[in-house]
N, C-alpha and C positions, 0 to 999 in steps of 0.2 A: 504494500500500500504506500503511494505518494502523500506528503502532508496537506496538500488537495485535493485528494480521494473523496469521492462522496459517498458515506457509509451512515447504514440506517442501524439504531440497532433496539432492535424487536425485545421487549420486556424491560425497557429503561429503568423502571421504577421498583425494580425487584430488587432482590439481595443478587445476584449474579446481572442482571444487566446495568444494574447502576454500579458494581464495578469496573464492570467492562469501558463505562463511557467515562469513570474518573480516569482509569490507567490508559485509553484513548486524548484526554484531553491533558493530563499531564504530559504525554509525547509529543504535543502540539499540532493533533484531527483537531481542524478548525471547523469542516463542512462535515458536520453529523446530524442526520434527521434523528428524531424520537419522537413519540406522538404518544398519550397516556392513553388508556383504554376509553374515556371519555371521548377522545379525538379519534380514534382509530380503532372500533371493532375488529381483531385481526380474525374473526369466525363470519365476518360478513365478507363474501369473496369479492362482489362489486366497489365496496370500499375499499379492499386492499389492492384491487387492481387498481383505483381510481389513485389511489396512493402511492404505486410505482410508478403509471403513467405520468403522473408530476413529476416525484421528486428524484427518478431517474436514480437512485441508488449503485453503488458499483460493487460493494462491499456490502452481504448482512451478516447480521451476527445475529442469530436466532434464537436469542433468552428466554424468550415468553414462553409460558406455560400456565395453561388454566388448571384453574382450582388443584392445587398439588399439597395447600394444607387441608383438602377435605379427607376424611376418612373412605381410601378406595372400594373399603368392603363393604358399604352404607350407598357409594351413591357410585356404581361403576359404569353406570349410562352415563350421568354426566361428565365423569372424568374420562372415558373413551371418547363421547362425539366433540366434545370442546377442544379437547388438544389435537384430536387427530384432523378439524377442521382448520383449527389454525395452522395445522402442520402442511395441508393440501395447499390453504389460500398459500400461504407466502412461497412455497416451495412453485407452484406453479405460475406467480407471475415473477418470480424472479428467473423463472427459464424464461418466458414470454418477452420480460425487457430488460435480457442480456446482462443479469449481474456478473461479473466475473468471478466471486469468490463468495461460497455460503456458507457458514460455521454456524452446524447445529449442534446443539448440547443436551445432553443426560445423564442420568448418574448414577453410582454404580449399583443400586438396586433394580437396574434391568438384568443382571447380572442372577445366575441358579445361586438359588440359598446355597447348595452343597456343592459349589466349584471348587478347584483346588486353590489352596494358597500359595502364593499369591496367584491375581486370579488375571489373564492373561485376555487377550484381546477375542483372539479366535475361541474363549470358551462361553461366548455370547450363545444361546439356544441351543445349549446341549441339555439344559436341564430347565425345569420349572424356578419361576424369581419367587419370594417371597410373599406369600397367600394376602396381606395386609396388605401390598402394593400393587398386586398383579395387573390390576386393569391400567395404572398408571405405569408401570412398568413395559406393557403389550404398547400403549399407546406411544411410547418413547422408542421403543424397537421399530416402531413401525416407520415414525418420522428418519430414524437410522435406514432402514431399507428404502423407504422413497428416496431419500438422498440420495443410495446407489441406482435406485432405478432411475434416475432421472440423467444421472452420469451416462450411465448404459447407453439407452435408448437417443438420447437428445445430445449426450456432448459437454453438458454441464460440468462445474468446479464446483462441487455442494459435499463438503468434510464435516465428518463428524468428532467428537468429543465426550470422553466419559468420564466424569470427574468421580473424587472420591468425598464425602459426605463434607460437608461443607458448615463453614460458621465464618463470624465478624462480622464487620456494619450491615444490617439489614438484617439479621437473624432474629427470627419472632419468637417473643419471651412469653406470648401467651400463653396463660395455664393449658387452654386445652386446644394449642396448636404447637408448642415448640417442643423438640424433639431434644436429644440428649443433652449434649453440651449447653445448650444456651436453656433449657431446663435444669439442670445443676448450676448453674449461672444464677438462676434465679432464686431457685431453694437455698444456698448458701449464703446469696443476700437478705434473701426474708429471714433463715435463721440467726444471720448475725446483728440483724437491724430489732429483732425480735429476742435476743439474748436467750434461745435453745438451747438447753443442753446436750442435744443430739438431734440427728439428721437419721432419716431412713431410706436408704436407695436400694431398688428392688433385684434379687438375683444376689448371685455370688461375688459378683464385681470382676470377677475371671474373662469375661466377652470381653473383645478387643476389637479396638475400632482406629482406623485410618483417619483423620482429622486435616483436613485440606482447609488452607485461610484464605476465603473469597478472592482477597488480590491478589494470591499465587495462580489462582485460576484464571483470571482475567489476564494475569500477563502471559501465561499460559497460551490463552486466545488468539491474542494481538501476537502473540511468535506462531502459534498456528496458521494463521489468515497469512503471513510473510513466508512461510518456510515450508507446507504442507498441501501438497496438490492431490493424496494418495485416495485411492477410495474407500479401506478398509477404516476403522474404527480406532482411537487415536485414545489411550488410558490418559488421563490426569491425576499424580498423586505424590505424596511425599513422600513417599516409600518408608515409611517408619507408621506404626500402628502401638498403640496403648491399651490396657486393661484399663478396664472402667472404674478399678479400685485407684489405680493408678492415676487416673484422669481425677475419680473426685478428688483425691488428694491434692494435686495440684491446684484444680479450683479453689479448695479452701483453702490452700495458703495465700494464693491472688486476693481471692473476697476477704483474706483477714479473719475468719472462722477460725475459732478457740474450743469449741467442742469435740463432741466424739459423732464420727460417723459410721454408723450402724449398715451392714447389708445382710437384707433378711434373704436366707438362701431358700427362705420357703416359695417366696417369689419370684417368678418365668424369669430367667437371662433372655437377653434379647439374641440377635444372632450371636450365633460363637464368634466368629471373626469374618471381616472383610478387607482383606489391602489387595489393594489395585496393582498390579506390572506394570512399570511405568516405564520400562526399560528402551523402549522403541520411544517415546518422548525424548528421555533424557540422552541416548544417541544421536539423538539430531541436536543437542547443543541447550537442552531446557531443563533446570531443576528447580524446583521448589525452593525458596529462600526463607520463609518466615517461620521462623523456629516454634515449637507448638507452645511453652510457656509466654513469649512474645505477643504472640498472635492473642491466645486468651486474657492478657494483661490488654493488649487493644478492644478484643469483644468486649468485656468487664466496663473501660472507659466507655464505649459507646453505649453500652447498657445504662451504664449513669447517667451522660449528657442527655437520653433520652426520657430520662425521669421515670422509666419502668420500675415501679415499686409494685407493681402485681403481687397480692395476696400468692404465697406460695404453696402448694399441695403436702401433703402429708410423707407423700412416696413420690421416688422417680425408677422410670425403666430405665 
């Protein structure tokens, strides 16, 4: 990409696309469209054509993603025909007016609960994803495989990307949407704003998770969109993974947490483990930089400045 590229980038206001367009405009992308769902239905196809045909885009970067904190086992119509709508519109009028380069994203619970570790690119649909995300899961594979059909058939530059679980600015700390880290984020803070003498996090704390910092990914992108033409599927990840004992532990020395942390092993571990092969990234010249104590000292601050004092739950998965 030239520093007058014109690049659009789809889900601005999300936790991954609003990093994408800080670590774009820190590089100095001067001409970047964004448009909030307000302005640009990306499920209404006439709008989104209407919205290439303007703004001529050269570059997208494909962040958007509907409803992905609703529970997929509650509502899996809506979470199948929304993303997979958005994923038709923009893939098909960005073949129609000639973007040069598409960078779609998803993350690694398209991935079989029981792949091996670490979990490699080609071991995409060898096995079933995870029953709590499957429909969200299926609908992310799919936008993977339109990408390559679209290569195939028509000649298109449309690369994919599969990140490893993600946290920092944009991470939602709500009780009954935010998922691990930025959930122990939250319990740590209610218990130490609330002077607990103990915390209870559910499982053995033994599951181990790969923890990726938003703007690792996003720089991640911007050297993808520059250095990768391939049509296979492209890991994102730190190559280092934590136990969840391990993780809380760290949170509460971040949050300043003086008590004792309890894990009731009576309560489901979440998955055993997930870390991503990064290997085929980090040979083309990409590693992750932000160290995971680092990174969580940054979520932490952004968690303050945004005044999230949310009542905190009793348990965490």
């Amino acid at each position: 990409m030239e520093r007058e590229s014109r690049i659009y980038v789809a889900g601005h206001q999300g936790m991954v696309g609003s990093a994408i367009l800080r670590c774009l405009e820190t590089a100095g992308f001067e001409d970047i469209s964004t448009r909030s769902h307000g302005e640009l239905d990306l499920t209404d196809s006439r709008a989104v054509e209407e919205f290439f045909a303007s703004e001529r885009p050269e570059y997208v970067f494909l962040a958007a993603s509907k409803v992905g904190s609703v529970p997929t086992s509650t509502y899996p119509a809506t979470v199948l025909r929304e993303n997979l709508a958005v994923e038709l519109n923009v893939l098909e009028a960005a073949y129609r007016y000639g973007v040069r380069r598409l960078l779609f994203l998803a993350g690694s619970y398209i991935y079989p609960r029981s792949a091996p570790q670490p979990v490699k690119e080609e071991y995409l649909l060898t096995g079933k994803p995870e029953a709590d995300s499957e429909a969200y899961a299926i609908a992310r594979i799919a936008g993977i495989k339109l990408c390559q059909a679209y290569n195939r058939q028509y000649g298109t530059n449309f690369i994919s990307a599969v990140s490893a679980y993600l946290y920092g600015p944009g991470s939602g700390f709500e009780p009954e949407s935010s998922y691990l880290l930025p959930a122990l984020i939250r319990e740590f803070h209610g218990a130490k704003e609330g002077r607990r003498e103990h915390i209870v996090v559910w499982g053995t704390g033994s599951s181990r998770r790969e923890l990726l910092h938003v703007d690792d990914l996003a720089d991640a992108c911007v050297y993808l969109m520059d250095n990768y033409s391939g049509e296979e599927i492209v890991n994102v990840g730190s190559g280092r993974d934590v136990s969840v004992e391990e993780l809380a532990r760290m949170i509460g020395e971040v949050v300043g947490y003086e008590g004792d942390i309890v894990f009731d092993a009576s309560r489901p571990d979440a998955i055993p483990s997930m870390l991503l092969d990064a290997s085929k990234l980090n040979n083309m010249g990409w590693r992750a930089r932000i160290p995971l104590r680092e990174g969580i000292e940054r979520a932490y601050e952004w968690f303050l400045d945004q005044g999230n004092r949310s009542e905190s739950a009793s348990s965490l998965r």
